[in-house]
C-alpha positions in Angstrom: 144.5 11.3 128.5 145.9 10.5 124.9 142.1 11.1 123.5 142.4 14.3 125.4 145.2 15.2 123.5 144.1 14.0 120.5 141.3 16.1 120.7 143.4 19.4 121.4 145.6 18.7 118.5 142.4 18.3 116.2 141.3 21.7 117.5 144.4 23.3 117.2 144.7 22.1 113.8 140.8 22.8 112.6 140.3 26.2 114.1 143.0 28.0 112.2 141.9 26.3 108.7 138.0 27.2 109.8 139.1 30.9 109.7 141.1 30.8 107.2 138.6 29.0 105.1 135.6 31.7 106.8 138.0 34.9 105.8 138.7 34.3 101.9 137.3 36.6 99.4 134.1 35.2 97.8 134.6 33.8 94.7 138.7 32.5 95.3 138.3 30.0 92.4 138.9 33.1 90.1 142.2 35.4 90.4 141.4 39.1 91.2 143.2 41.7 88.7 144.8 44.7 89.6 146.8 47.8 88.1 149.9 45.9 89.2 148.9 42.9 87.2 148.1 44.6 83.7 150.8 45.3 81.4 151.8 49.3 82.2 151.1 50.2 79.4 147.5 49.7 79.3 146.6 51.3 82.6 146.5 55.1 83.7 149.4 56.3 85.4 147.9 57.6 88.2 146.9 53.6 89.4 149.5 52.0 88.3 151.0 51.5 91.4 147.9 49.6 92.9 148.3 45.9 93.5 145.3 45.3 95.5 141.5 45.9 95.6 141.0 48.2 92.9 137.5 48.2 92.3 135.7 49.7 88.9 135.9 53.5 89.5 133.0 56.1 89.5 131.0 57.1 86.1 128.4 59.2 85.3 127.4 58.7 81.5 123.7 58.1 79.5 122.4 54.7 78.1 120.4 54.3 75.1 117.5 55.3 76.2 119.1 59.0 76.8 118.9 58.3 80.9 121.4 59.3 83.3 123.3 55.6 84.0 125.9 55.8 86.6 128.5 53.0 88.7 125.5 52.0 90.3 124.6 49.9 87.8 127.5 47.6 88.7 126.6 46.8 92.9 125.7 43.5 93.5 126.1 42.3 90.0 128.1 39.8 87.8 129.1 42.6 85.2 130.6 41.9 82.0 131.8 45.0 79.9 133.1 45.6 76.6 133.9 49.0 74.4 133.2 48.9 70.5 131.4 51.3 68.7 128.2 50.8 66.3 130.5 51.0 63.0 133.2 48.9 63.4 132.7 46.3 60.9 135.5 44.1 62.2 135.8 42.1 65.4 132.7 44.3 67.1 129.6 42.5 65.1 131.9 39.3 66.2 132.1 40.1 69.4 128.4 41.1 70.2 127.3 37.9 68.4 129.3 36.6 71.4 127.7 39.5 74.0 124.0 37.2 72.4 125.1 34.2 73.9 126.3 36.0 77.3 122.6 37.3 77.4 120.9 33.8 76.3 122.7 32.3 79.1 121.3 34.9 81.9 118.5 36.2 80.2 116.2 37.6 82.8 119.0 36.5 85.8 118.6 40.0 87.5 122.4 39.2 89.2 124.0 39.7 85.3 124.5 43.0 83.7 126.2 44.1 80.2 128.3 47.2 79.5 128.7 47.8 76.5 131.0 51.7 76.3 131.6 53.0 73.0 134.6 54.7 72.0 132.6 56.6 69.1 130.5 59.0 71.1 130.8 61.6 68.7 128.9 59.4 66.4 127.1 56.9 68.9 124.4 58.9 70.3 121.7 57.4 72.3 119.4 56.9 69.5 122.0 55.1 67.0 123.0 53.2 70.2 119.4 52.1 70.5 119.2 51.1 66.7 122.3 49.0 67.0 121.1 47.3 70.3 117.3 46.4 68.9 119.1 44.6 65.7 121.3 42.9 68.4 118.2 41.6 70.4 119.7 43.1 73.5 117.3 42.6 76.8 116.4 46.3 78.4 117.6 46.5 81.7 120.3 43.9 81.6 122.2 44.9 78.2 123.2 48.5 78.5 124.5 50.2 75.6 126.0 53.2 77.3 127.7 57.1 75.5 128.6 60.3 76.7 131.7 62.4 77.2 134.7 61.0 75.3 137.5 62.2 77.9 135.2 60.3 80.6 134.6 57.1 78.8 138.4 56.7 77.7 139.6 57.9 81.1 137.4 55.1 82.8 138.6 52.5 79.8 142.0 53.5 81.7 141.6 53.7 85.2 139.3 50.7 85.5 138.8 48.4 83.0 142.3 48.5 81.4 141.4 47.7 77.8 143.7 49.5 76.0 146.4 47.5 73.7 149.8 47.9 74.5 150.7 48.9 70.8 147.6 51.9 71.1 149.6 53.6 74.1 151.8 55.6 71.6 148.6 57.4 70.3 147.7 58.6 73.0 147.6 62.3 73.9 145.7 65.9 74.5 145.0 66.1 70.7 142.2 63.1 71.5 143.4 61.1 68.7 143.8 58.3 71.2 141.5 54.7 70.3 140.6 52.8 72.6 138.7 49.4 71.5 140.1 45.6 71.9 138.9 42.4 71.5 138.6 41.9 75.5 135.5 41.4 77.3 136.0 42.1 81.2 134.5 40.3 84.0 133.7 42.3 87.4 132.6 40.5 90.2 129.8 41.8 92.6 132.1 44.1 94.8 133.4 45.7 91.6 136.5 43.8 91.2 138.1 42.5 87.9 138.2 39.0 87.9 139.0 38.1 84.2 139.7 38.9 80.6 138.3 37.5 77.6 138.6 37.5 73.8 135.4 37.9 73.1 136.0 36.5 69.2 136.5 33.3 70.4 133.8 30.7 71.0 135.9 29.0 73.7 136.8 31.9 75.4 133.7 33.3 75.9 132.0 29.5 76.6 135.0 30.1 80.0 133.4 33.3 80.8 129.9 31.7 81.1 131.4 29.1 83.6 133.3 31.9 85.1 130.2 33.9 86.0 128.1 30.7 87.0 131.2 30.5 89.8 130.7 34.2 90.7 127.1 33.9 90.9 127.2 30.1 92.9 129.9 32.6 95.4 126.9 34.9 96.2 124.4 31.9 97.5 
């Protein structure tokens, strides 16, 4: 009789933690970021009020090959994304020596893409985009160097990836004198949620955001 009970104590105890184990999001090691979690001042007022599965929203822009590349690229992919733009001669050749290592790492790894949005489309048209990718080495199909309409690149910059500086918020407005471009690289998960932020001019940093993704990818198998 006491082994009985032992037993249904055990079970008791095991089947709740078995489902609670079964039911967590893929990929717990990592926190997942939402509106609520960003400073206000770098995310859209229209989401700010969203603390829980926001996902990267809807685009519809053209890569540097001058092709149509759309939110698709993002399903079932460890995405990392950044905006710069080809003349920046400051933190963006920095940064996109740091984008090389992200692509050594995965190189050829089918479940790892890289965004890389500029905030200079008037200026960063497919062909200068392409240019600027070739003298970074960038792998076709898995380093996407991506342009198109300013109000839709900024307004995703703002409603998904929240990379906008606190201190930039005070440019912003209808005269499109707003600048959008920080240091951060994002990490989206396969399901289109943020999982991370990192500088992207630091070594260390972005040597986490390698580990980070192996964790994302390990999630999947």
């Amino acid at each position: 009789m006491k082994r009985l009970i032992f037993i249904l104590i055990i079970l008791v105890i095991a089947i709740p933690v078995a489902y609670f184990i079964s039911t967590q999001p893929k990929g717990a090691g990592l926190p997942y970021i939402n509106p609520t979690d960003v400073q206000p001042e770098m995310v859209d007022s229209s989401v700010q009020h969203i603390g829980s599965n926001h996902r990267i929203g809807d685009f519809n822009l053209v890569d540097e090959n001058n092709k149509p590349i759309t939110d698709a690229v993002l399903d079932g992919k460890v995405t990392v994304a950044e905006y710069f733009f080809t003349t920046c001669g400051s933190i963006c050749p920095i940064m996109n020596k740091q984008m090389q290592r992200i692509q050594a790492a995965y190189k050829g790894n089918s479940g790892v893409a890289i965004l890389s949005f500029t905030v200079d489309p008037a200026h960063d048209q497919p062909e200068q985009l392409k240019q600027y990718a070739q003298d970074h080495g960038y792998s076709p199909g898995q380093w996407h160097f991506i342009t198109g309409n300013k109000k839709e690149l900024y307004a995703l910059a703002r409603t998904s990836f929240f990379v906008l500086k606190p201190a930039e918020a005070e440019n912003l407005g209808d005269a499109g004198n707003d600048f959008i471009h920080t240091n951060n690289f994002v990490l989206v998960d396969q399901d289109r949620h943020i999982r991370g932020y990192y500088d992207g001019t630091d070594p260390q940093a972005v040597g986490q955001l390698i580990i980070d993704i192996d964790k994302l990818l390990k999630a999947e198998q």
